[in-house]
MITOR-967025 format. One record per residue: y, x, z of N, C-alpha, C in turn; residue in one letter. Coordinates in steps of 0.1 Angstrom, whole numbers, plus 5000, padded with zeros to 4 digits. Atoms other than C-alpha are relative to their C-alpha. Example, Ala and Ser with C-alpha at 12.3 -4.5 7.8 and 13.67 -1.06 7.14 Angstrom:
<rs>
498850095000495551235078501250095000A/498949915000498951375071501149925008S/
</rs>
This chain:
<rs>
501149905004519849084936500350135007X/499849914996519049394954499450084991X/500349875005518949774937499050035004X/501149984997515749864937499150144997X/500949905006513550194929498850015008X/501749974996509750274929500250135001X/500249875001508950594941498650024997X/501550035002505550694921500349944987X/500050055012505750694885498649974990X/501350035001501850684882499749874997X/499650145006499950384872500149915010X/499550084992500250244905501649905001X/498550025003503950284902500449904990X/499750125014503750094871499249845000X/500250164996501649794886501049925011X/498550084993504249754910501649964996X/498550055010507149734886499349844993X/500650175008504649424869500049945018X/499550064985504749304907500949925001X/498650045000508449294908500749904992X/499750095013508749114873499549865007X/500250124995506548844890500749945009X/499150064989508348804920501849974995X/498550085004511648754899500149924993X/499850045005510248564878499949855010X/499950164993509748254907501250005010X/498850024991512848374929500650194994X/499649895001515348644913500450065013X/499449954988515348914941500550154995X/500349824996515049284931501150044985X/499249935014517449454901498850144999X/500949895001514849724893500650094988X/499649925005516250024888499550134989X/500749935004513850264878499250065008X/500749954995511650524889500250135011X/499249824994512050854914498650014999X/501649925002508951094910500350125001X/499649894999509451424922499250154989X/500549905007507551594893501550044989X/498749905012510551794872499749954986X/500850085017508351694840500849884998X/500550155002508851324844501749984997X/499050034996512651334852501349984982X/499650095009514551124826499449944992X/501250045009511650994806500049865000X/500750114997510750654800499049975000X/501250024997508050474814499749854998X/499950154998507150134805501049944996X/499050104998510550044797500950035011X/499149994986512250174832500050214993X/500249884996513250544832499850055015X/500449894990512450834858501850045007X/498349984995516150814878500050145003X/499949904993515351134898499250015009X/501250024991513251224925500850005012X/499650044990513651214961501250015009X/498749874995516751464967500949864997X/498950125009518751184940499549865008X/500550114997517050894959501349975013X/499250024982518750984996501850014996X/498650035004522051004975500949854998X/499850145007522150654962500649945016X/500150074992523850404984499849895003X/500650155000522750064995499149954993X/501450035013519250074975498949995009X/501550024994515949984985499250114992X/501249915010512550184975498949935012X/501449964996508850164980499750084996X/500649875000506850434981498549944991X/501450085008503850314952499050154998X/500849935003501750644958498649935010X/500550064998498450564965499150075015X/500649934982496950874992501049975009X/499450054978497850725026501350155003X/499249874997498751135035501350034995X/498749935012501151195002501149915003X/499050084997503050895010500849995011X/499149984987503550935047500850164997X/499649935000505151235039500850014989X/498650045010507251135009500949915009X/498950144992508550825032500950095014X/499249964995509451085058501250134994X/498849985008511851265033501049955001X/499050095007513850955027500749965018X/499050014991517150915050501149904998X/499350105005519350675030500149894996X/501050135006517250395021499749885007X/500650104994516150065028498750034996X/501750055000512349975029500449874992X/500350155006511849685006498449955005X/501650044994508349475016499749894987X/499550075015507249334982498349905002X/501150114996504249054983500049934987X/500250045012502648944948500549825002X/499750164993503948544946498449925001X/501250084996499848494941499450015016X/500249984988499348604975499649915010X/500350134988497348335000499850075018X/499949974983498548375035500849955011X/499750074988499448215068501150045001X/498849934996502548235085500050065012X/500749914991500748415114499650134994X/500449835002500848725093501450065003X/498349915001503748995099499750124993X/499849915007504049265074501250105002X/499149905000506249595080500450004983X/499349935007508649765060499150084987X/500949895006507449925029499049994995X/501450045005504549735025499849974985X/500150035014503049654989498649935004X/501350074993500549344991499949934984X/500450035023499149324947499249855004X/501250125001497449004937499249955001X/501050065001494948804941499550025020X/500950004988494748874979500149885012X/499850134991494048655005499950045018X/499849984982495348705046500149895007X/500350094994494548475068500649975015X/498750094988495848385107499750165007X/499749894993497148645133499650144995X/500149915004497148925114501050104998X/498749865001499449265114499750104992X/500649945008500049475089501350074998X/498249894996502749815097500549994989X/499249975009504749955077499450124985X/500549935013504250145041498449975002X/501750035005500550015035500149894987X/500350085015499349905004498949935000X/501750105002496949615000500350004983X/500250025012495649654964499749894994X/500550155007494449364942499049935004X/501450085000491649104951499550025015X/500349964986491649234992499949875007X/500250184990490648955017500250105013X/499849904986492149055053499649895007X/500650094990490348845082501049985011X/500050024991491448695111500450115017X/499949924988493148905143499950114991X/500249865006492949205119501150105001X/498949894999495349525125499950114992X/500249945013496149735098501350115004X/498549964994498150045111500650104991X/499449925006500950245096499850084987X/500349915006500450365061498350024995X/501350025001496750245059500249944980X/500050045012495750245021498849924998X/501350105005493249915005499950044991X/500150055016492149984970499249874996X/500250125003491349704952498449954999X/501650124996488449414961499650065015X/500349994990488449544998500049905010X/500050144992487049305024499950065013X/500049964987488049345062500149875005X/500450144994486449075082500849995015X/499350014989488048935115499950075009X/499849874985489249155146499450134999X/500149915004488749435126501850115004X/498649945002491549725132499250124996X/499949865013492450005105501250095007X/499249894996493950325118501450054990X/499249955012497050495104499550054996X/500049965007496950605074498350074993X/501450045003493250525068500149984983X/499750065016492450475030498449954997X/501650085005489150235018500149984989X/500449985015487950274988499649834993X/500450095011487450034956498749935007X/501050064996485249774971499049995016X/500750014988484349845004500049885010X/500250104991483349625036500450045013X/500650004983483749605070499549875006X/500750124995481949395089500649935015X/499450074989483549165121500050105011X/499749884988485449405148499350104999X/500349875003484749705137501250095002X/498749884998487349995139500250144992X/499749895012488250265116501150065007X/499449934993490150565132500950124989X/499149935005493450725116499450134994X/500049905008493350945087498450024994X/501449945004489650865079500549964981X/500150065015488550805038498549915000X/501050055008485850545032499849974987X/500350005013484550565000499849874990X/499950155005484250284971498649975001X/501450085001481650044978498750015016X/500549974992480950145010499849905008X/500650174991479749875042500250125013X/500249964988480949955075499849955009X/499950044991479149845100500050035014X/499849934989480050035131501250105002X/498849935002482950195144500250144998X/499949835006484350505128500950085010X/499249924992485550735158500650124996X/499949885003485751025140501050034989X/499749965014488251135113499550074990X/500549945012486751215081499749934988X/500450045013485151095047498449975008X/501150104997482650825047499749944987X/500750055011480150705024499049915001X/501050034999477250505014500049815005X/500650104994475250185030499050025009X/498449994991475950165058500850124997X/499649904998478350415059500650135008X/500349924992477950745069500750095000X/499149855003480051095073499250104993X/500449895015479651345043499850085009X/500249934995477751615054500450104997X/499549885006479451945054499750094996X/
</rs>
């Protein structure tokens, strides 16, 4: 069993501790340690049943432990994950998860339930696929790209770093979505997003400023 901590005591944080329970309950892997959360508040508290070990300072102390990073803005996380110096990357994958062995998953990743990835597919490091995501065909998914849950990206689609799609959205076949945008929940992309920014609507369009 490896030492394990979530960073992200939110309720993200706390669907990925039920994650981890699943995954040990069909192959014991993970000893789950607790939580790191850099709010001052949080620190010794119980949550769920796990306490709040410490936050990130007490994280890079620990040695030979893994962490994921379970916050959910793309931005906050790339920038918690480059904090951390002492750490492994854990890559944690719900056991419902349907997917080829033509997918490769980075470091760091968190890939929740119910989703289904299909053939040649890449998917960096620290990104979260939320619950109920369907990832298509040839699809690229870069660095730190956040899914919330029921998001559908259809084949030879590629997702920028640290991109985040909202509750329910679409893209439609080879499309492109460009680093650091936000598409909103429920939105339909069909045409590529060159631009960084916030996106809405059907189709969807950039919020006007």
């Amino acid at each position: 069993m490896k030492d394990l901590y979530i960073i992200g005591a939110g309720g993200f944080g706390r669907e990925v501790a039920w994650l981890v329970s699943r995954i040990n309950e069909v192959q014991p892997t993970w000893n789950f340690l607790g939580f790191i959360d850099d709010n001052p508040g949080l620190a010794g508290k119980e949550i769920d049943g796990y306490t709040v070990a410490g936050n990130c300072d007490f994280l890079n102390e620990q040695e030979d432990v893994y962490c994921v990073c379970a916050v959910g803005a793309s931005s906050v996380r790339k920038k918690i994950v480059s904090k951390l110096s002492n750490v492994h990357f854990a890559t944690l994958i719900d056991p419902s998860v349907q997917m080829s062995s033509l997918v490769s998953i980075g470091e760091g990743s968190i890939i929740c339930a119910g989703t289904i990835i299909t053939v040649d597919v890449e998917i960096g490091n620290h990104v979260i696929v939320n619950l109920d995501c369907t990832i298509g065909h040839d699809a690229v998914l870069g660095d730190f790209t956040t899914l919330y849950p029921s998001v559908n990206i259809s084949g030879q689609c590629h997702i920028g770093e640290a991109a985040e799609l909202g509750t329910g959205m679409q893209i439609i076949q080879g499309r492109s979505i460009c680093k650091d945008t936000i598409v909103g929940a429920g939105a339909v992309v069909v045409k590529d997003i060159t631009e960084s920014d916030t996106y809405v609507g059907v189709p969807a369009i950039k919020i006007a400023p």
